[in-house]
N, C-alpha and C positions, 0 to 999 in steps of 0.2 A: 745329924747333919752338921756340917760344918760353914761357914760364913759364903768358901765358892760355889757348894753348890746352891747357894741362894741368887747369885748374880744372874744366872738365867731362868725367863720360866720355865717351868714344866708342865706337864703334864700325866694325866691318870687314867689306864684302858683296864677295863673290868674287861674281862674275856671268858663267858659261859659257853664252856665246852659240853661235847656231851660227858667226858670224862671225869675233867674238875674243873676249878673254875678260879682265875689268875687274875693275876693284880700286876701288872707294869707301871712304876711312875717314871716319867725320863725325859731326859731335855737334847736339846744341841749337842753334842760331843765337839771336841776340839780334832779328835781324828778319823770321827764317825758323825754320819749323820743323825744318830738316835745315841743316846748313853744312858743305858739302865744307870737309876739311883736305887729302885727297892724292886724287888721281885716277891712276890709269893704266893701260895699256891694253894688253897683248898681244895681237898680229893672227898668233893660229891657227886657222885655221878647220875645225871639225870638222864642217861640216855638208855635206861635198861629197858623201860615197857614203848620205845619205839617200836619196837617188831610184833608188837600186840596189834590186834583187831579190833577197833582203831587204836592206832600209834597214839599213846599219853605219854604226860609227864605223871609220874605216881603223886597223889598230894603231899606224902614224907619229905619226898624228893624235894619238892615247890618252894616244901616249908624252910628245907635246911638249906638249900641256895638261897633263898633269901637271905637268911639270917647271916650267911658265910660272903654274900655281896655287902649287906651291912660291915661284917669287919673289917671287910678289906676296902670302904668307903672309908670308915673311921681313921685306916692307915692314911690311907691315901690324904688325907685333908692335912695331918700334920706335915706335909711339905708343900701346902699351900700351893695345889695345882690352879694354872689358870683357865683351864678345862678338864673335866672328868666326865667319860664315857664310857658307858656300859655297850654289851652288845651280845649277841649268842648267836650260835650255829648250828649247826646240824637236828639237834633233838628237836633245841626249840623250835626250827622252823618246820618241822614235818609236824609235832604234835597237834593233834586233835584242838586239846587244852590252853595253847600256848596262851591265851591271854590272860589264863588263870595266873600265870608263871608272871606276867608282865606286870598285872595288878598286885599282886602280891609284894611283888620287889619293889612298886611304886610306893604301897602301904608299909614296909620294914626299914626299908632302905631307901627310902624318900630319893630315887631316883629314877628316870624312863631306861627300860632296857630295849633297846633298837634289835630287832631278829634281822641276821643280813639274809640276802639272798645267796645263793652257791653261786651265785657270776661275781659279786659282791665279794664273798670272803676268798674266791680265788684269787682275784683282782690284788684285793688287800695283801692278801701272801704274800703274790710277787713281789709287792711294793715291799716288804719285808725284807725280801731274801736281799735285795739292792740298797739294803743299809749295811752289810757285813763287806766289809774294807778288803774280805779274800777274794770277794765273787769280782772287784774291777777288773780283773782280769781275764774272766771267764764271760764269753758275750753270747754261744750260742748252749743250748740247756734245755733241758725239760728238768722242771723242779715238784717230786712229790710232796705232798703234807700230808700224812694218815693221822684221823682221829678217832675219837669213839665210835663217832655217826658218820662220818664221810672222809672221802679221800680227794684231794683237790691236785688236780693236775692241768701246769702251768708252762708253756713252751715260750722261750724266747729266743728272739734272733739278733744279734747287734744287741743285746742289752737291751731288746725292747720286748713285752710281752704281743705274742701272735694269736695266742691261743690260750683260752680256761675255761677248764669241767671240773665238777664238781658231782663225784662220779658216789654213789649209795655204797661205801664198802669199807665204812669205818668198822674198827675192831670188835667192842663190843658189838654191835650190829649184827658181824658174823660169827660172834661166837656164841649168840642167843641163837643164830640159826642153825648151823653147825655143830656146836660142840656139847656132848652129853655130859661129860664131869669135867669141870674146866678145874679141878683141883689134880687132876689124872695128867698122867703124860699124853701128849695131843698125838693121836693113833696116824699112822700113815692114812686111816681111810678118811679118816676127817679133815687130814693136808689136804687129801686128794680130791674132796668135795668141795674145800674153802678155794685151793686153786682152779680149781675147773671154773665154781664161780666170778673169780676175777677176774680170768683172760676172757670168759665170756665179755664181762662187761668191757673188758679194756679193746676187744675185737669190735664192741658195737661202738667205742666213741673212735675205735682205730680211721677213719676217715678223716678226722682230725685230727690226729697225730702226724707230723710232720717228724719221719724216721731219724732225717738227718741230725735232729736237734738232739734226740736221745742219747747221740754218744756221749755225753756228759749228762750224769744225773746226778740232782743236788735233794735231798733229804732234808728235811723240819719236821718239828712236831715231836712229842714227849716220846713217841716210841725211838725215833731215831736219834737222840739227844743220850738214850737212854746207853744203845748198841753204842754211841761215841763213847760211852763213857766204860763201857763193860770193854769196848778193845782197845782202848785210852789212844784211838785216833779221829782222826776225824776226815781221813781218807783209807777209809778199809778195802783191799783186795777181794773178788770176790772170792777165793780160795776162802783169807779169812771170815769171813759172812758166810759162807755155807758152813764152816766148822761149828760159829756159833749158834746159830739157827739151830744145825740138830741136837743142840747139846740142849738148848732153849727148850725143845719138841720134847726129848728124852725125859724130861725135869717132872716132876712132879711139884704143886704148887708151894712146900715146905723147901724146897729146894731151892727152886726158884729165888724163896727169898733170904735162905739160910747159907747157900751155898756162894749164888750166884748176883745176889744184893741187889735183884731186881726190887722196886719201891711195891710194898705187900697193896697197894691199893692200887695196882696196875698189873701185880701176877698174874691176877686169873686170867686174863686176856693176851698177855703178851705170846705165849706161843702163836694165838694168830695171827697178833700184830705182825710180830716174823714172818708166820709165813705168807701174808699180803703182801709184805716189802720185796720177799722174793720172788714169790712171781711175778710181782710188776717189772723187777729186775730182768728176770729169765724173757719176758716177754716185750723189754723195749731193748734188749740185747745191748747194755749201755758197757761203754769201754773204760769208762770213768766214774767213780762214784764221790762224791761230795758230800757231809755234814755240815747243818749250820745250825746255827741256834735260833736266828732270825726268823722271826715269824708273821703273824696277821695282829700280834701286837704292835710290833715294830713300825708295819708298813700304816696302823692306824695312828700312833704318835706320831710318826714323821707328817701326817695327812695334818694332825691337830698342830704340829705345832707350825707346820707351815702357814696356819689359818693365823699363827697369831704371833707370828715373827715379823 
């Protein structure tokens, strides 16, 4: 750190995904409302025995998120935040167990971890996606977030949000239900199962979908950061997004991260992280597509540090 980033505070959002689990510290920006100082990213994923009978967090799982919210409390302390807050989504909140998950991190990591609600971490999103300096200009949207456990979807109008669900059709999720060898190329029958399932879902919140907003959609979250990064844009055609997708499907999991430099603690799911992204695509028929980076980190630093500016 150097002496300016000391003149304003900051602050620290732990964010337990079901996937991994991130470390945002950040303060004010001079041409943003939020400005990452540190990023980073433990890949433990506590959302696998969600789809169990009842939904847990595995105790391996418990133990090694604790310990990986300990380090990234330990980071976070050297830049001397003036709040730091933890928080989880999707696993934690369905799990049976969660408060095994919560004592635990209390007892390692000597901090409370807060489980949001899915009205909560849509909410959050939005607030997110409205610190990224590209979107002033973009006022009517539906904004996805897919993650392990859930997919949150967020409609605005005028730059203001109208509407948030937070709909059960995170990645992994579907691909514990779904998919037999997630090291194999993901079979057209298993597209064809994981899509059916989607639209199902996205036809039953479709009452609240407001059509109009969908012509622009704007992407977050680790899978869509990932596609910015594999077609070095961050407004892809969907010409280009169906090519990558089936090449994603085609792949076998060594591919995946040998060929196609997907992150190895994210391959085995990503085929159907894609193919989620696309039918959600195919089924709000959007004319426009958007990446951002901005997320439900963002929108809760900008919360914290509004508390204390």
């Amino acid at each position: 750190m150097n002496s300016s980033e000391l003149e304003s505070p900051c602050v620290a959002i732990i964010d337990v995904g079901s996937n991994s689990i991130k470390l945002l510290v950040a303060r004010r920006g001079t041409k943003e409302p939020v400005e990452s100082l540190c990023y980073q990213a433990e890949e433990v994923r506590i959302g696998e025995g969600i789809t169990g009978s009842p939904p847990i967090i595995e105790k391996i799982a418990i133990q090694m998120g604790a310990e990986a919210i300990l380090r990234l409390c330990r980071i976070a302390k050297t830049y001397s935040p003036v709040a730091t807050k933890a928080v989880a989504t999707s696993a934690a909140r369905e799990a049976d167990n969660k408060e095994d998950l919560i004592t635990r991190v209390r007892e390692i990591a000597e901090i409370d971890l807060e489980i949001l609600s899915g009205e909560q971490e849509a909410d959050l999103i939005g607030h997110g996606i409205q610190c990224d300096p590209k979107m002033s200009s973009i006022r009517d949207y539906t904004l996805i977030d897919l993650g392990g456990g859930s997919l949150e979807l967020v409609q605005f109008s005028n730059g203001h949000s109208v509407s948030a669900q937070s709909l059960a059709l995170g990645c992994v999720r579907l691909a514990s239900k779904f998919v037999v060898d997630r090291s194999a190329p993901l079979d057209q029958g298993e597209q064809a199962k994981i899509a059916r399932y989607v639209n199902q879902a996205l036809e039953e919140s479709g009452q609240e979908i407001e059509f109009e907003l969908a012509e622009t959609l704007v992407l977050t979250g680790g899978t869509a950061n990932i596609i910015s990064r594999l077609l070095k844009t961050r407004e892809p055609d969907e010409q280009t997004l169906a090519g990558l997708h089936q090449e994603i499907c085609e792949a076998d999991l060594p591919r995946r991260i040998q060929s196609l430099n997907i992150p190895e603690a994210r391959a085995d799911v990503f085929p159907t992280a894609s193919t989620i992204i696309k039918t959600s695509l195919d089924f709000l028929q959007s004319q426009r597509l958007f990446i951002s980076k901005y997320n439900l980190r963002y929108g809760l630093a900008k919360t914290l540090l509004d508390e204390y500016s």
